[in-house]
Structure formats: structure tokens, C-alpha cells
N, C-alpha and C positions, 0 to 999 in steps of 0.2 A: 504494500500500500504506500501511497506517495503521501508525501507532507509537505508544504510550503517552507521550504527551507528561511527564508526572512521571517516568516512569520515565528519558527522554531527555536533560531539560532542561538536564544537565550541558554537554550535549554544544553547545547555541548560543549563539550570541556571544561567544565563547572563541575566541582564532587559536591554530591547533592545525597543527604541523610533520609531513610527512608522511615515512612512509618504507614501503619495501616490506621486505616478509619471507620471506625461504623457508619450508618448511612444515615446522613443528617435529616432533622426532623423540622417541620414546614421551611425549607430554603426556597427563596423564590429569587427566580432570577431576575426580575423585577426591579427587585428594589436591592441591586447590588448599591447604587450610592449612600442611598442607605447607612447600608451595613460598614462602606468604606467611613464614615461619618462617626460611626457607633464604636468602632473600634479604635480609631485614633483617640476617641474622646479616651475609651478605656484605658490605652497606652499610654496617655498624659497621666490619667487619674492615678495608675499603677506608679507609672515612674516619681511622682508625689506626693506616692508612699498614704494611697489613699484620700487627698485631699480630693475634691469633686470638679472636674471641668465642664465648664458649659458645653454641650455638643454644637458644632458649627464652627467656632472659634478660630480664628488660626494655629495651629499649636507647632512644635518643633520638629512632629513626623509627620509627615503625611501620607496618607493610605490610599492607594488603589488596587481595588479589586474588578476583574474581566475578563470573559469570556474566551475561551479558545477553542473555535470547532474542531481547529485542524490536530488536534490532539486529542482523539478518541478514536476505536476500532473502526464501528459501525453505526448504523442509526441509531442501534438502542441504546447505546451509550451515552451517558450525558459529557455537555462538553465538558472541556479542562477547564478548572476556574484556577485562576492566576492572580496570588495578593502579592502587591510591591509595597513594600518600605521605604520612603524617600526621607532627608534630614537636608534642612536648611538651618543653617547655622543665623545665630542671631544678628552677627556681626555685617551679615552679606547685604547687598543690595537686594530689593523687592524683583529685580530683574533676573538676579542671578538665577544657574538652572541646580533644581534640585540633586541631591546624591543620594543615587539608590544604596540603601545600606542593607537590605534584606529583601530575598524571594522566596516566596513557598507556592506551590499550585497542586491543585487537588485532579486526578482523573481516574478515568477505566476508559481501557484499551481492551476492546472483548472482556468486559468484565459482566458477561449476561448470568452466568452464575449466580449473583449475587441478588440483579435486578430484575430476575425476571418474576419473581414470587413478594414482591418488597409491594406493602400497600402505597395507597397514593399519595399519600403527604410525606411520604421516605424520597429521599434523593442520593441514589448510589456513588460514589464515588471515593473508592476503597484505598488509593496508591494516592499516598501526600510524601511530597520532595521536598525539603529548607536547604537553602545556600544560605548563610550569612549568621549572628551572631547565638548561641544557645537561646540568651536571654527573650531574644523578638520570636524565636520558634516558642519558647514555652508562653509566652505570651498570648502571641496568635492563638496557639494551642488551646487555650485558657478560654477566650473570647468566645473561639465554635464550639469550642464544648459545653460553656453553659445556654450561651444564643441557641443552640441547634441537637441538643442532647442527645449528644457523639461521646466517642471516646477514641482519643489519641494511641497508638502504643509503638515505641521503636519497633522496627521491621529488621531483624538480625536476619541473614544468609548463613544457612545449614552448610559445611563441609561438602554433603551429595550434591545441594542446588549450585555450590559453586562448581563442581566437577561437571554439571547439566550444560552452566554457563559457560566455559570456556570450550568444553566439545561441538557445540552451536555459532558460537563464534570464529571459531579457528578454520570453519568449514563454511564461511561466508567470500566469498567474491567480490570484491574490491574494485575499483576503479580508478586508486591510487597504489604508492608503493605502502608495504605492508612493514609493519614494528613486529619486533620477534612476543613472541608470546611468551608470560612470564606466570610462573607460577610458585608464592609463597607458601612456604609449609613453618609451621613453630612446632618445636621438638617439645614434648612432655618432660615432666617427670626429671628437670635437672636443676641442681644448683644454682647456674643463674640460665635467664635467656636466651635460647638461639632460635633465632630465623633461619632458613635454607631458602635462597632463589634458584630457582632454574628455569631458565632462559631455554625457547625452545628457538629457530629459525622459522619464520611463518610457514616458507614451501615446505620447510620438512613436520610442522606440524599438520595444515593443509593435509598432504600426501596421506599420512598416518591416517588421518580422518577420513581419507575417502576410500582408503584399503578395509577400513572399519565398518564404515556405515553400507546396507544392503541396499536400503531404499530411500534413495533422494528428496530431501522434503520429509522423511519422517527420521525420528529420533527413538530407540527404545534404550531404557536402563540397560540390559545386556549391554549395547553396542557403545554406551558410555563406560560402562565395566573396562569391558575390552583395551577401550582407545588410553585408559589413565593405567591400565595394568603394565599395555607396553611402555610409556612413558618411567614407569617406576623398576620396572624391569631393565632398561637401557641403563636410569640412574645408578641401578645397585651395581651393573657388570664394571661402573666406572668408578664408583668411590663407595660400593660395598656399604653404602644405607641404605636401608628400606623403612621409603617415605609412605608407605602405608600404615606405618607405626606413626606417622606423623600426623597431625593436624593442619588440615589444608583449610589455609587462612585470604588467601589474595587469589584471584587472577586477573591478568590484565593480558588486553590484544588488542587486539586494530581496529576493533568494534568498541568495546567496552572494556573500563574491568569496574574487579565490585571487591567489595571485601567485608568479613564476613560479621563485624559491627554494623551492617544496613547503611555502608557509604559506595553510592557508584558514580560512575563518571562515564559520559555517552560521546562518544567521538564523533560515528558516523553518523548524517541526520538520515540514510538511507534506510539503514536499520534500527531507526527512533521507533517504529509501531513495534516492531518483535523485541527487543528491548525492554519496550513498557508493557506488551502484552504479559513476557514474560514477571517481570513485577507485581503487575498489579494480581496475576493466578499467585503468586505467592502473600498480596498482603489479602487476598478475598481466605486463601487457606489459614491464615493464623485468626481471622472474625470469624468461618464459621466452627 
């Protein structure tokens, strides 16, 4: 599926913190000004530690929230909603342009699972991304959860979904030159800390993955088994560890990488939909 790349661009090469969402309760897309209005007032009120701001005011963030169709699967998806953080400094002229200091946007990318059994006043949209300070994420956080009686919760990456992820990606088709594919493992059970990288070459990851996989366009656990067995198989014939004993913590490719605290970063905007599709089956899996 294509996606307007200007319209997207926000969204690559940014490491973006993942979380799942329950599906908010009477959201109307309506009255997004609104709510852009309602929330800056909150963020003043918060940041002074509780004192009461008039809603409307000018205040030192400023909120915008809107719409993004081209960031969803299907019809039945709702669009992406997109809240920006802006901060004008007090100092500045009435002229100057504001500075984005925080983004978060909410979507489902085929996330009909979720939505297709969801009464009418529920509004699906399970995969929430923040760029930018903890502070404004637990904030925000804060705001839709009592406005829209959701509930926020980090989105961690299981060791298997990261091994899903890299086998998916290494076997994508490119239209530029390829970075080698990289795969973090942390050793258990020592004294102090070690990490292990390994760096694969993309054509000879590619290769491996196409000697692996049966049927093009589909993907089965067996043939992810397989594709990580040889990989750890090569490793031990070379430095005699076996990274199966290990904790597989990162990967990163030419597509994406993700790591296994719920932070990823999206390079290519070609494969922005399977990317997010893939996300958001994983934040619909930890709600239901």
C-alpha cells in the first residue's frame, strides 16, 4: 500500500516509544480544536503544579491535534490522529515561529480485530508512538485517559517478535543501497554486562532468507526458526557462543529496527503500512 511520503515524513528516522491503547470512549473528531484547547489549558495547569488556567489563553505550549488518513490500512480503520507540542518562548517576538518540542499520534493499520465488534461510541485506535520529552508523553497520557476513559500501557517487543521482525525485513526489496543488518543479543546471568553485535551483510542476509522462506509473501514461525538457527549456527562455528543462550534484545536493517523496550525507528516510508501493521497486531495483542 502507498502512502504520501510529505505527508509521512515526520514519521522516519525519528525513534519513536511504543504503547498500546484501549479504544477511546465518545472521541469525536469534530471537535479536535477543542480538545487541542482543553489540553494545553491542562499542560499549563499541570506545569503550575495545579494552579487553574483559563482555557483559550495564550499559554507557553501550544497544542495541535489532526487528522491523518494516509496513515491507516483500510476503510475500516480510523485515521491516524497526530498531537504536536509546540513552545514559544516568552522572550520571542509575537512573529516568531513556534518549536515543536513533542509528537505522539495514535493509529491502526488493519487493526479490524479490534474494531470490528467495538460498540458505537468506542473509537479504535490501539498503536500510540511519542518522540520527544517522558514528561509531555505522561502528560498527554494523562489528559486521554481521563477525557476518553483509555488506558495507556508501554508496548515492550518479545525476543520471538523481534526475530519475526528482522526475518521480514531482511527479505524486503529496496530501491536504494542496503545497511548491513544488525542484531543485539545481552548475555544473562554475568557479573557485569555484555552486549554481542552481529552484523550480518544485507545480500548475504537477503540470500539466507530467500533459501528459507517457501512461499513468497507469506511468513511461518518454522521458517523464522530456521532463518535465526543458521545465523547462530555460523556464529558458534566462528567464536564458539551460542547466542541462543542469549537474549535477543535489538535489530536493526534497512527497513527498521526496534528494540525490545517498545522503541522503533522506521527508515523506509515504502514499508511504513507493514511496519505499522505489524505494531499495531502487536499493541491490539497485549488489550485483548
Amino acid at each position: 500500500d502507498s502512502v504520501d511520503p510529505q505527508r509521512t515524513a515526520f514519521v522516519l528516522r525519528k525513534a519513536w516509544t511504543l504503547y498500546s491503547v484501549t479504544p477511546l470512549y465518545r472521541f469525536r473528531r469534530a471537535r479536535l480544536r477543542d480538545y487541542a484547547r482543553l489540553l494545553s489549558a491542562f499542560i499549563a495547569a499541570e506545569k503550575q503544579k495545579g494552579l487553574a488556567v483559563q482555557v483559550g489563553i495564550e499559554l507557553d505550549i501550544k497544542v495541535a491535534l489532526s487528522s491523518l488518513a494516509d496513515l491507516r490500512g483500510s476503510e475500516l480503520d480510523q485515521a491516524a490522529l497526530l498531537v504536536q507540542l509546540s513552545s514559544r518562548s516568552r522572550a520571542s517576538s509575537r512573529n516568531s515561529e513556534d518549536k515543536l518540542v513533542w509528537s505522539g499520534w495514535f493509529c491502526s493499520v488493519f487493526g479490524d480485530d479490534l474494531s470490528e465488534n467495538l460498540p458505537e461510541d468506542f473509537t479504535s485506535l490501539p498503536l500510540f508512538l511519542s518522540h520527544g520529552a517522558e514528561s509531555y508523553t505522561s502528560l498527554v497520557g494523562s489528559w486521554f485517559q481521563k477525557t476518553f476513559d483509555c488506558c495507556f500501557r508501554r508496548l515492550a517487543i518479545s525476543p520471538q517478535n523481534l526475530s519475526w521482525m528482522v526475518a521480514m525485513w531482511v527479505g524486503c526489496k529496496l530501491d536504494r543501497a542496503a545497511s548491513a543488518t544488525e542484531l543485539v543479543f545481552s548475555m544473562p546471568r554475568l557479573a557485569q554486562p555484555l552486549d554481542i553485535s552481529y552484523a550480518i551483510h544485507p545480500e548475504d542476509a537477503k540470500a539466507l532468507w530467500d533459501t528459507v522462506q517457501k512461499t513468497p509473501g507469506e511468513i511461518t514461525q518454522e521458517e523464522v526458526d530456521v532463518f535465526m538457527n543458521c545465523l547462530y549456527a555460523h556464529f558458534h562455528r566462528h567464536f564458539k557462543i551460542h547466542l541462543s543462550a542469549a537474549k535477543l534484545v535489538k535489530v536493526s536493517t534497512s527497513v527498521a529496527s526496534a528494540h525490545c523496550d517498545g522503541i522503533v525507528k522506521i527508515l523506509q516510508s515504502q514499508y511504513l503500512p507493514g511496519v505499522l501493521m505489524l505494531l499495531t497486531e502487536l499493541a491490539i495483542s497485549q488489550i485483548q
